[in-house]
MARDO-391115 format. One line per 3 residues: number of its first residue (from 1); for each residue x, y, z of C-alpha. Coordinates in Angstrom, 3 decimals. Example, Ala and Ser with C-alpha at 12.3 -4.5 7.8 and 13.67 -1.06 7.14 Angstrom:
BEGIN
1> 12.300,-4.500,7.800; 13.670,-1.060,7.140
END
This chain:
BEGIN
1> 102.541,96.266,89.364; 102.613,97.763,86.201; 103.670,94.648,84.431
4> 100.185,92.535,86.052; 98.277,95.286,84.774; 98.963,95.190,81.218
7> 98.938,91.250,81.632; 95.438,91.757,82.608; 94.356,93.662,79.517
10> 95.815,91.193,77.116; 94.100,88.220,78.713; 90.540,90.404,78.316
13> 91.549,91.315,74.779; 92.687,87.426,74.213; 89.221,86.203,75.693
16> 87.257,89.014,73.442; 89.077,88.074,70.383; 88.318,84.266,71.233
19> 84.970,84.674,71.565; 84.190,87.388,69.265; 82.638,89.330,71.909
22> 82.591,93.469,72.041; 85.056,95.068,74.368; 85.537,98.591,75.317
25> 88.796,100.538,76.402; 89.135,103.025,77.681; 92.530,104.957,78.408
28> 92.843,107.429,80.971; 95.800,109.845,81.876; 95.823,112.828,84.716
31> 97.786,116.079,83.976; 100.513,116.568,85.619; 98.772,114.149,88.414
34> 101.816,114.427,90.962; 102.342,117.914,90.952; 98.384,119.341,91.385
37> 97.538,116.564,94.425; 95.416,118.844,96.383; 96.406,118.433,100.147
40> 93.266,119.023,102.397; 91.415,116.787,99.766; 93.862,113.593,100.090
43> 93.551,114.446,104.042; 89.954,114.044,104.086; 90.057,110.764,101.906
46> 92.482,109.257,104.318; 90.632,110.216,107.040; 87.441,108.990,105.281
49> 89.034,105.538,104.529; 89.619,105.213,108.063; 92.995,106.615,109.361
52> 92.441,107.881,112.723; 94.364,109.618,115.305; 98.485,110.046,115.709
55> 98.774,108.030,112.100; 96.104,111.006,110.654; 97.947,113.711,112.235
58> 101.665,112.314,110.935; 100.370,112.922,107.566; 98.393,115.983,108.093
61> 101.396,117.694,110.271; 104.337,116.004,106.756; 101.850,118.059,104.133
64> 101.112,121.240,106.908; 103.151,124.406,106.125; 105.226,122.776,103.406
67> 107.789,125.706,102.044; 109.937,125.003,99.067; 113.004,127.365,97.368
70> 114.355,127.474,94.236; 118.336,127.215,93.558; 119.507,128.977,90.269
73> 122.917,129.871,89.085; 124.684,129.887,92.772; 120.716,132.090,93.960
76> 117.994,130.442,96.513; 114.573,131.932,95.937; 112.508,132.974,98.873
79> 110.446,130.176,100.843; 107.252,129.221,98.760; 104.430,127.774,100.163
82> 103.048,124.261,98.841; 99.151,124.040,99.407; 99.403,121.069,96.349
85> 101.736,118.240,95.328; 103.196,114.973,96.630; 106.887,115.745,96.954
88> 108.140,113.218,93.769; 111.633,113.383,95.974; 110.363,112.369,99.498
91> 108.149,109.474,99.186; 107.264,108.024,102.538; 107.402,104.778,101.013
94> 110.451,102.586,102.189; 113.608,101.939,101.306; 116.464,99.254,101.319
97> 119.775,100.897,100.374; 118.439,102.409,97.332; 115.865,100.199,96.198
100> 112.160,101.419,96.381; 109.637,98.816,98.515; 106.769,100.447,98.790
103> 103.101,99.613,97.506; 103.847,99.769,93.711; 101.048,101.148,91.575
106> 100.512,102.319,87.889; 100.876,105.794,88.933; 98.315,108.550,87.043
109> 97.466,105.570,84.540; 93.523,104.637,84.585; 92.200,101.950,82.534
112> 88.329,101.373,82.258; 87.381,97.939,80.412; 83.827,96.685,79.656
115> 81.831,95.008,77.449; 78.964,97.709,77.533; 79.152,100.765,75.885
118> 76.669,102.056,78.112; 78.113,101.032,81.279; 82.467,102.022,79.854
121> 80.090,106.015,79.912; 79.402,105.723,83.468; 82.710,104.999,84.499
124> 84.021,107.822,82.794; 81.141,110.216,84.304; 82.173,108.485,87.557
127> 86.040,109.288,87.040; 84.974,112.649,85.795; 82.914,113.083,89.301
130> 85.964,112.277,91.483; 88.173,114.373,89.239; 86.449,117.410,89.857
133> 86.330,116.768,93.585; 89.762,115.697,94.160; 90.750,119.127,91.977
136> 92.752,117.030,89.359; 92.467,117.437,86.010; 91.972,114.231,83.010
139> 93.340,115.104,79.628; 91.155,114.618,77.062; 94.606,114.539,74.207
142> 96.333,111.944,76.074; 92.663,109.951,76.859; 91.281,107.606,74.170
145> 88.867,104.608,73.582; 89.789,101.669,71.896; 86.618,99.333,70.354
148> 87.368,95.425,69.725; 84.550,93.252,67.541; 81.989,96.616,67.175
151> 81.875,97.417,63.865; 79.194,100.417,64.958; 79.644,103.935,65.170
154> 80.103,105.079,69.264; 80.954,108.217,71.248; 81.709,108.836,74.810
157> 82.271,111.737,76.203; 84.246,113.395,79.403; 83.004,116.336,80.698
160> 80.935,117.168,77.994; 83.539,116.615,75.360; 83.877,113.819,72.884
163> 86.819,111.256,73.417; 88.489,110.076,70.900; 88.386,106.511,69.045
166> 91.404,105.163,67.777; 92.345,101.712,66.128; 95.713,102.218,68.738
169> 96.953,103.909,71.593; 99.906,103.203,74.205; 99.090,101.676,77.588
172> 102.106,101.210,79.877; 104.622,101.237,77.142; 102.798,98.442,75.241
175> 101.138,99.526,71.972; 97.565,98.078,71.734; 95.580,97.612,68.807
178> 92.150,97.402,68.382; 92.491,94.797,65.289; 94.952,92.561,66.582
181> 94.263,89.239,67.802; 96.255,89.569,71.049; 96.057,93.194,70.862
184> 99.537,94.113,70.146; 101.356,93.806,67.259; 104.662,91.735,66.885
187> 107.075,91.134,64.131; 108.444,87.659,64.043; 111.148,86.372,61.465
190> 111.070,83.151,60.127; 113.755,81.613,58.147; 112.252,80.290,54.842
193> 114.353,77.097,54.419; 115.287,76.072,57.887; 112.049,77.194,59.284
196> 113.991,77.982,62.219; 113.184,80.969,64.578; 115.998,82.656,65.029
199> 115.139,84.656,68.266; 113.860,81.282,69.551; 117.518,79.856,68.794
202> 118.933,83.099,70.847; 116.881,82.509,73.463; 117.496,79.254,74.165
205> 121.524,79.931,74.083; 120.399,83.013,76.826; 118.705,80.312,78.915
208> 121.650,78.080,78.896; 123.782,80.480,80.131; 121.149,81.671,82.835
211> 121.343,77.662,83.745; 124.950,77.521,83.736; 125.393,80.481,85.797
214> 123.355,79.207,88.291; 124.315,75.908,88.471; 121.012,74.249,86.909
217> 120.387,71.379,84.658; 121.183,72.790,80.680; 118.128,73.343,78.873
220> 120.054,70.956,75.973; 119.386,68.350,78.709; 116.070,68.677,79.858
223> 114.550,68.613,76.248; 114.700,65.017,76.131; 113.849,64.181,79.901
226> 111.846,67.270,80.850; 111.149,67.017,84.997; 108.147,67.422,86.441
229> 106.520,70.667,86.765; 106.275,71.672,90.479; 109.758,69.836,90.985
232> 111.495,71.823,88.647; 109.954,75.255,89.852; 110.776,74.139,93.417
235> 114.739,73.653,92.559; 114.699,76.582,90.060; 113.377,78.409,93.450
238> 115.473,76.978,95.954; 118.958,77.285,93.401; 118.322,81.150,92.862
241> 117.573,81.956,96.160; 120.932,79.703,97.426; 122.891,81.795,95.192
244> 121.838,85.433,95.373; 122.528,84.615,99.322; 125.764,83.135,98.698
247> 126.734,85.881,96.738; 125.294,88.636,99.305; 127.059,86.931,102.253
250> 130.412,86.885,100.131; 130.480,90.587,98.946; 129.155,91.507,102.485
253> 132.595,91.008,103.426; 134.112,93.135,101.552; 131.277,96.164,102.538
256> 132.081,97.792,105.587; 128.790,99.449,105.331; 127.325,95.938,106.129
259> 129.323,94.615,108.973; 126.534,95.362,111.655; 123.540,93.498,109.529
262> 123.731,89.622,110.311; 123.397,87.796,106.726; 124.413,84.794,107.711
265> 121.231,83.326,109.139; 119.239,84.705,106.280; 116.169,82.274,105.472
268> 115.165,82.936,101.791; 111.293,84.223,101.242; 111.588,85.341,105.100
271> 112.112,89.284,105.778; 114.053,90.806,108.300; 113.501,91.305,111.605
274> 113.851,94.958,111.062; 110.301,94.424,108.608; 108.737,91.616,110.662
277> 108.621,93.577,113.849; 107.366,96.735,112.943; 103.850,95.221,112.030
280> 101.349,97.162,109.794; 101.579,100.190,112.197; 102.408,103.375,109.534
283> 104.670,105.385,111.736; 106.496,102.088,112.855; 107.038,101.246,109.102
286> 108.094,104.961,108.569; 110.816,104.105,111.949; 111.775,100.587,110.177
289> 112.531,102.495,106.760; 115.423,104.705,108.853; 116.076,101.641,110.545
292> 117.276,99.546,107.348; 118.791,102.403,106.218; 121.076,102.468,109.050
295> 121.500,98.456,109.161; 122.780,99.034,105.273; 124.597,101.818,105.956
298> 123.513,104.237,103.437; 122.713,106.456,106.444; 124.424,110.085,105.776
301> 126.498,110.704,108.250; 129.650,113.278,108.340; 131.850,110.607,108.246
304> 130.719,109.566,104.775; 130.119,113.074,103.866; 133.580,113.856,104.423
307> 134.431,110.411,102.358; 132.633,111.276,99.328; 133.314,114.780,98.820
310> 135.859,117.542,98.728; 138.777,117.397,101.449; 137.922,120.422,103.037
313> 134.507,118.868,104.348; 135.726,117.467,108.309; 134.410,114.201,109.342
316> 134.391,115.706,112.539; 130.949,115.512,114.790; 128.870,118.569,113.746
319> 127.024,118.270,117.020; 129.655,117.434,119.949; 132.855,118.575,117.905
322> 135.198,115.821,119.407; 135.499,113.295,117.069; 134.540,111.619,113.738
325> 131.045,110.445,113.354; 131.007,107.486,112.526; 127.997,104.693,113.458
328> 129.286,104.306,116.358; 129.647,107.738,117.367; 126.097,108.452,116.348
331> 124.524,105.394,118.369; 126.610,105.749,121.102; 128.777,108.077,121.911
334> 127.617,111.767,120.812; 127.694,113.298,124.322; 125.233,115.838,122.403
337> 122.835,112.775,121.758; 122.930,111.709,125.232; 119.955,112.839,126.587
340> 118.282,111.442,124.525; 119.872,107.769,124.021; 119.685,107.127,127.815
343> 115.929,106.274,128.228; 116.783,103.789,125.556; 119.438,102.622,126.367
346> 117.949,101.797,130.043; 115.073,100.167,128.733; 117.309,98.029,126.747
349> 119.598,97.215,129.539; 116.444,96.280,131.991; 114.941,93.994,129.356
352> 118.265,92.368,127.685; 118.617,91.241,131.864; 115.370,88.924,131.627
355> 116.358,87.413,128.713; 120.063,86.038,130.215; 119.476,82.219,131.808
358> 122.946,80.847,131.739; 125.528,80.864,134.281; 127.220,83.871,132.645
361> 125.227,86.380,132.512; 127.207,89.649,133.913; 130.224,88.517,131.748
364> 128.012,88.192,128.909; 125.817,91.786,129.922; 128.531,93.338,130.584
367> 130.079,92.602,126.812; 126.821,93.838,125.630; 126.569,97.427,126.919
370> 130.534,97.801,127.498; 132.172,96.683,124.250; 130.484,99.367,121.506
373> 131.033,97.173,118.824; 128.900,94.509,120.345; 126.536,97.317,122.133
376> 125.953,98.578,117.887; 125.444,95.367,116.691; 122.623,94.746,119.268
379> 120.785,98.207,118.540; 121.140,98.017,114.618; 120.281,93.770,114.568
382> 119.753,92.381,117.304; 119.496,88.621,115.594; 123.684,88.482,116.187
385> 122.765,86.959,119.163; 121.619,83.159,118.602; 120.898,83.105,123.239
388> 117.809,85.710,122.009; 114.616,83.973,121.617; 112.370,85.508,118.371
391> 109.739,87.253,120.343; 112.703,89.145,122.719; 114.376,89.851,119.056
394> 111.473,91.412,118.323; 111.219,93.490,121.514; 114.554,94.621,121.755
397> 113.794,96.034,117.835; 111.408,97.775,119.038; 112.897,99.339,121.401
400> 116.375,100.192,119.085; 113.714,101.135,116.490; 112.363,104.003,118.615
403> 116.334,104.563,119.799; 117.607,105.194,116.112; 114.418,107.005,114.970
406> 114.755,109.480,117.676; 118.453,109.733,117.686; 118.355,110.740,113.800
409> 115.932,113.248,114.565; 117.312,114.803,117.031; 120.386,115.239,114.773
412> 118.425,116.626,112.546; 116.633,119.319,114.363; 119.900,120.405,115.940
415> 121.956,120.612,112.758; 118.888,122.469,111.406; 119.007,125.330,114.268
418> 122.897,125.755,113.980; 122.741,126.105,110.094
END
């Protein structure tokens, strides 16, 4: 994360400044580094770093024969071909609701440190190297060096042309400077006759209110009996977690988009079994990222579309034309959909049967697949269901993973040939 990163570089400047040792930055940035990615070149690296087979040819067949138009004053250009670029818009990262859990990075930002000026050269003739291969480009404006404790005068160069040298420079929103002892430079205020900090005194009131809202210990309290390190982070821990639940489980009933997640067995620290089941498997994370989207409902179906925008937009199914698509509708009942469901839905059927042991079972099967508010609740989380045993939770997600991915993309394809 982008916050451990620049953590990192002011412990090395800290530890250079402690033992007035040389260190060398230096402070990369790409141009324009999302919108030049060169296609067949991240292809090849992927396929160099080991992706093999389907999960090589999902992201060769996402980047293949990419078009793009371009909407101006009411117009829509003609198709455009993208040979370059990673789609800012359509990460293949996932999501839950609207918040972003894929791998986070630190983007086009490239940081070389070292304490050798010799060896800080070769890892910019190295970056330089890939640069040119990967057909991205390293701007030499936005790229400087920054020199702690070497008082001598250095160069370094990037393809043949001198980088700069500066006494500061901005790395991750953090301005560093070369003569500072922790490398960036703060302005405290200290009151002369109190000798009181006052941003100290504000953030102690800020904690206190933290504490109160979450039902801690004040911090006015603890001063004088302070607890015991890893008991105090293991009730801070367990207190936060107990409330953001709480207050999940108690605005979850006021959501209608969350009535078919179950939040009331939710184990703090543990994931879903929408994440846990899916594995490492790319193309089964990329089915578990539709999947949560549906569990949350923030799923886009006509039924919202109709909700959230003018009146003369008809909830009515675009596909079957009988009646409003709701969840429901789209899970189960599209007649349009139904060739496709029923493979699904028969697999499910066969394999909820071997998990049913008590006396009974076609009551309780027959609830399952007849009542479609039970029969949704089963395909979107399964974990409803305390009789279900974890590793048949985590079959019968696999199976309504597969069910939901191919349902929504069937949707798609046929609202895309009738448009």
């Amino acid at each position: 994360m982008p916050a451990i990163a620049a953590l990192i570089l002011t412990e090395l400047i800290t530890e250079a400044n402690k033992s007035n040792s040389s260190l060398y930055i230096a402070l990369m940035d790409a141009k324009k580094a999302f919108d030049i990615l060169w296609h067949l070149g991240l292809l090849r690296e992927m396929y160099n770093l080991g992706l093999r087979g389907d999960n090589w040819l999902f992201f060769k067949n996402w980047y293949e024969e990419v078009t793009s138009k371009i909407k101006w004053n009411g117009n829509i250009s003609r198709p455009i071909q993208e040979q370059q670029g990673t789609f800012e818009k359509n990460q293949l990262g996932a999501y839950i609701g609207c918040t972003y859990c894929g791998i986070p990075t630190v983007a086009d930002d490239v940081t070389f440190i070292s304490k050798s000026p010799i060896e800080l050269q070769t890892m910019l003739d190295v970056q330089a190297y890939y640069a040119n291969k990967q057909r991205y480009l390293l701007s030499e404006q936005k790229s400087t060096i920054l020199v702690l404790n070497d008082k001598e005068n250095r160069s370094w160069s990037l393809n043949n042309k001198e980088l700069s040298t500066s006494e500061s420079a901005v790395h991750l929103g953090i301005e560093r400077h070369s003569t500072s002892k922790s490398g960036s430079k703060e302005e405290r205020r200290i009151s002369g006759k109190t000798y009181c900090d006052p941003s100290a005194c504000h953030e102690i009131h800020q904690l206190a209110e933290i504490a109160d809202q979450y039902n801690l210990p004040s911090p006015h309290d603890l001063i004088d009996n302070p607890p015991i390190k890893e008991t105090w982070n293991k009730l801070v821990n367990q207190t936060i977690s107990s409330h953001f639940i709480l207050t999940l489980q108690q605005e979850s009933e006021n959501k209608s988009t969350l009535k078919y997640l179950n939040l009331s067995d939710t184990v703090p620290g543990k994931p879903h079994n929408i994440w846990t089941s899916c594995g490492n498997e790319p193309f089964a994370i990329t089915m578990a990222h539709l999947k949560a989207k549906i569990a949350v409902g923030t799923i886009v179906l006509q039924s919202s579309k109709a909700k959230h925008s003018k009146p003369e937009v008809s909830p009515i199914c675009q596909l079957c034309h009988i009646e409003t698509e709701d969840m429901i509708h789209f899970l189960i009942k599209c007649t349009v959909l139904k060739t496709t469901r029923s493979p699904f839905l028969q697999e499910l059927k066969t394999f909820v049967r071997t998990c049913l042991r008590g006396e009974n079972d076609e009551t309780l099967f027959h609830e399952l697949f007849y009542n479609n508010e039970y029969l949704a609740r089963l395909i979107i989380d399964c974990s409803f269901f305390h009789f279900l045993k974890n590793t048949e939770k985590t079959r019968i997600e696999t199976i309504s993973r597969g069910l939901c991915y191919k349902l929504y993309q069937k949707r798609a394809t046929l609202l895309a040939d009738n448009s």
